[in-house]
N, C-alpha and C positions, 0 to 999 in steps of 0.2 A: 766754910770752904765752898766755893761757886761749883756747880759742875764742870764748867769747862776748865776748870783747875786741877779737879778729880780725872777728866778725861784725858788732861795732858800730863797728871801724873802717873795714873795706870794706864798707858795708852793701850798695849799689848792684850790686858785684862777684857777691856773694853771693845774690841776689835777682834776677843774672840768670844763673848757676847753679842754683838751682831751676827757674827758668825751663824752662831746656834742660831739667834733670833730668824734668818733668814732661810736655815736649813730647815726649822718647822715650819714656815710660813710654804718653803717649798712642796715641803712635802705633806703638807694639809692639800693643797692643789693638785688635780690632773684633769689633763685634754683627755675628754673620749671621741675618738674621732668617728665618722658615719657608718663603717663598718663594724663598727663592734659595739658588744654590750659590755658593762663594767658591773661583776656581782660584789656587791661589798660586803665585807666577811666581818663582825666585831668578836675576834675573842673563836675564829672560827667556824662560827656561826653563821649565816646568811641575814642579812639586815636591809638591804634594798638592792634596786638595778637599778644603774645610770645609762639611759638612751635602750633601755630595752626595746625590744621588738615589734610594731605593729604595723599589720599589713596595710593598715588605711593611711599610717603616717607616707605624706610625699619626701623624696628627699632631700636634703636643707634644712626640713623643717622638723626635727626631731628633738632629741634630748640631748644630741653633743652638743660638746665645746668642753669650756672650763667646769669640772665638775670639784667637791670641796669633800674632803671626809677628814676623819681625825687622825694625826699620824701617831706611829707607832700602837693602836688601837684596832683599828678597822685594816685591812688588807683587799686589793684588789683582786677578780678572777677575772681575764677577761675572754669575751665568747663573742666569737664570730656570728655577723648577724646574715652575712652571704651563703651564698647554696653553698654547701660541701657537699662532696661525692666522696665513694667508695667503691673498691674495688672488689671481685667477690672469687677468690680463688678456682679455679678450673674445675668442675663438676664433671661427673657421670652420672647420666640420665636415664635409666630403660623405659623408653616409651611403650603404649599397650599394644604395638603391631612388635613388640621385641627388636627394635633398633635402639640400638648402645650410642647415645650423641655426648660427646664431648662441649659444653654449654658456659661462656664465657660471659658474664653480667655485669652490671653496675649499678648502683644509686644513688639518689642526688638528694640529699636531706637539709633542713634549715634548725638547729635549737631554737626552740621559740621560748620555751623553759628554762631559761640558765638555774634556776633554785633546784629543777627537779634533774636538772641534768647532775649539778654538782654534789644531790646528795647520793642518786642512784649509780653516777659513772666515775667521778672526781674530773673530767676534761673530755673532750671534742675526741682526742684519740679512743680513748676507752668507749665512748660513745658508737663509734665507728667498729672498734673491735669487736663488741657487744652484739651488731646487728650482723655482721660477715655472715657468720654460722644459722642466724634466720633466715636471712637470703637463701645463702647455699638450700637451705630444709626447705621453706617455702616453693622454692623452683623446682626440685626433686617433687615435690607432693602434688607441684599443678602438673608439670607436663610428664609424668608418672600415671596421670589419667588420661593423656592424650593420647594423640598417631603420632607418626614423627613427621607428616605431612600438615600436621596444623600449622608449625613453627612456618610454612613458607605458604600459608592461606590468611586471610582479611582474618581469621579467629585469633589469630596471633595477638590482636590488640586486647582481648578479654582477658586471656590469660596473663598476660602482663599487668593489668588492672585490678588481675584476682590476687595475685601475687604481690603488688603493691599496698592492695587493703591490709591479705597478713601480716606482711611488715608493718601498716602502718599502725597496728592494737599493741607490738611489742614496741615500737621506737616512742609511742605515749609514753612509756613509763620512763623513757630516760632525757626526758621534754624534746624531744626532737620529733619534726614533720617531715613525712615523707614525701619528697617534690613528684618525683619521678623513678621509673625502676625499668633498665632496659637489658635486652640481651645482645651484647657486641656482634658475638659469632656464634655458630652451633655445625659444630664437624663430625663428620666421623669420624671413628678411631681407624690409624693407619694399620695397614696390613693384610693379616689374616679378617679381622671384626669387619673390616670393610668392603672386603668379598664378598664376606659373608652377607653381610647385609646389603649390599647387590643382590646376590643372588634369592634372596628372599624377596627383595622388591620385585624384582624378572620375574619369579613365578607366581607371586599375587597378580603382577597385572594382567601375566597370560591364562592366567584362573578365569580373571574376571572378562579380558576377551574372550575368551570362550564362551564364558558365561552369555555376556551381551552377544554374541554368535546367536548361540544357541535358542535365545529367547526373542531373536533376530528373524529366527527360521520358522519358530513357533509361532508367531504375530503371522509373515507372509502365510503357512499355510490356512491360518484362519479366515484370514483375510480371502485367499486365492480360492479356499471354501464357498467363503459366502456368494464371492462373485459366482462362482460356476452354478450353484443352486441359485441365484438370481437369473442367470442367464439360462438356465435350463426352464426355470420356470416361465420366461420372456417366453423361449421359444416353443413351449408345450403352448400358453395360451396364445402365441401368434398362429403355431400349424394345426392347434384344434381348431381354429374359423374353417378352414381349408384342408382338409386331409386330403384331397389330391395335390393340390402344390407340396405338402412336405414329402407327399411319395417323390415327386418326380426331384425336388430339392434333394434329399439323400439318394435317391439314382442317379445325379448330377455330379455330385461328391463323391461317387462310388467310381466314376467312371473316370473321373479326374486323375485318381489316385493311383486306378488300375492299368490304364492306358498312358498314363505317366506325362500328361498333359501340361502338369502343374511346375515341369521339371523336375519332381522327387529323383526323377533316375534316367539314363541316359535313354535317346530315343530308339527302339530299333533295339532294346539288350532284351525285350521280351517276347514272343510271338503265343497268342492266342487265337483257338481254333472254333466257332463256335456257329451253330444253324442260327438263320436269321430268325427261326420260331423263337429261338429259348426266351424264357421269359425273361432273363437278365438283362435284354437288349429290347425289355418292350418299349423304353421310354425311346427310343429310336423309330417306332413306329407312328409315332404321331398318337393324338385324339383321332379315336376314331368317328366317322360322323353320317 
């Protein structure tokens, strides 16, 4: 009997052999497209990655497309090879000047490990759940050493980077890399907390004016010091050359002040009575010669 006699007598038989034949051929095959990685599981196990991860790979030029594994045997995982971020629930922060900040964060990670993700996490979700709670800790522990004025100084970038490192020794273990680690917002708690912390801002910074006042005042008198014993010593060694000119120079001064010459006081509000002898009016007499 020919086969095509066999085929036209079990048509239905034959046509659901194709069937099967086509349904494994299908599913021996899959597309891995450029965003993703494909972990192949045999028996649940880990057995290779199809288009895994490498930063030097350009894009096009990778490991998708058509990829072949065995069906019903081997089983696909598959893992995002794009940034994913995560979100980091609302934190309370007590910085070291005792301001209470409400501290809202994110981060942005890449699995570069699908083996070590899928034996430590089992998926990208859990991946993600895993680090939430280090974040949250991490962030607590850095700006727990700070002011609450660093979050809004150029130091703001260290901390973020110190905080990115911790996360990123825990995100190793579940193969995922940390891109980036940033803080949304950072408020204060409403209310009574944020009066509060007002008014502890108000009186450190009028501590510290004062302060600068005070150390203000101290500098000038040092200063206004040295000038005067500079200028006292100008003038000892200008009026020791001549000790008749500085008589008559402070009898000039004297008279200035007393006759009210200089305008100190109105003119005509004083009368003084004096013999042209007294010696206080001798610079009035001339050199004698």
């Amino acid at each position: 009997m020919s086969v095509g006699n066999v085929i036209t007598r079990y048509p239905v038989l034959w046509a659901g052999a194709a069937l099967v034949v086509l349904a494994i051929g299908m599913s021996s095959l899959t597309i891995v497209p450029e965003t993703s990685q494909a972990l192949v599981l045999r028996f649940g196990e880990p057995l290779r990655i199809i288009n895994a991860y490498n930063p030097r790979e350009d894009f096009g030029r990778t490991g998708a497309g058509l990829a072949f594994r065995m069906p019903f045997v081997e089983n696909l995982v598959w893992v995002d090879k794009r940034v994913l971020n995560f979100d980091m629930p609302r934190q309370a922060v007590l910085s070291t000047d005792q301001v209470r900040v409400e501290v809202d964060a994110f981060a942005r990670y890449r699995i570069v490990n699908p083996v070590r993700m899928y034996v430590a996490a089992g998926s990208e979700r859990r991946v993600s759940d895993a680090l939430k709670p280090i974040l949250g800790s991490a962030l607590r522990n850095e700006l727990g050493k700070r002011s609450f004025r660093t979050l809004l100084s150029p130091e703001r970038d260290t901390v973020m980077d110190n905080i990115r490192i911790s996360l990123a020794r825990v995100a190793a273990q579940y193969g995922a890399e940390i891109v980036d680690v940033r803080i949304k917002r950072a408020d204060l708690p409403d209310g009574t907390p944020l009066e509060s912390a007002f008014n502890r801002m108000r009186t450190a910074r009028q501590q510290q004016a004062l302060s600068i006042q005070a150390e203000g005042r101290r500098q000038a008198s040092i200063i206004m010091g040295d000038a005067d014993a500079a200028a006292a010593k100008t003038y000892s060694a200008s009026f020791g050359k001549d000790p008749a000119f500085y008589d008559f120079y402070r009898a000039m001064q004297s008279y200035r002040y007393t006759f009210g010459t200089d305008d100190t006081q109105p003119r005509g509000a004083a009368t003084i009575l004096l013999s042209p002898d007294n010696d206080y009016l001798r610079e009035f007499a001339g050199q004698k010669r």
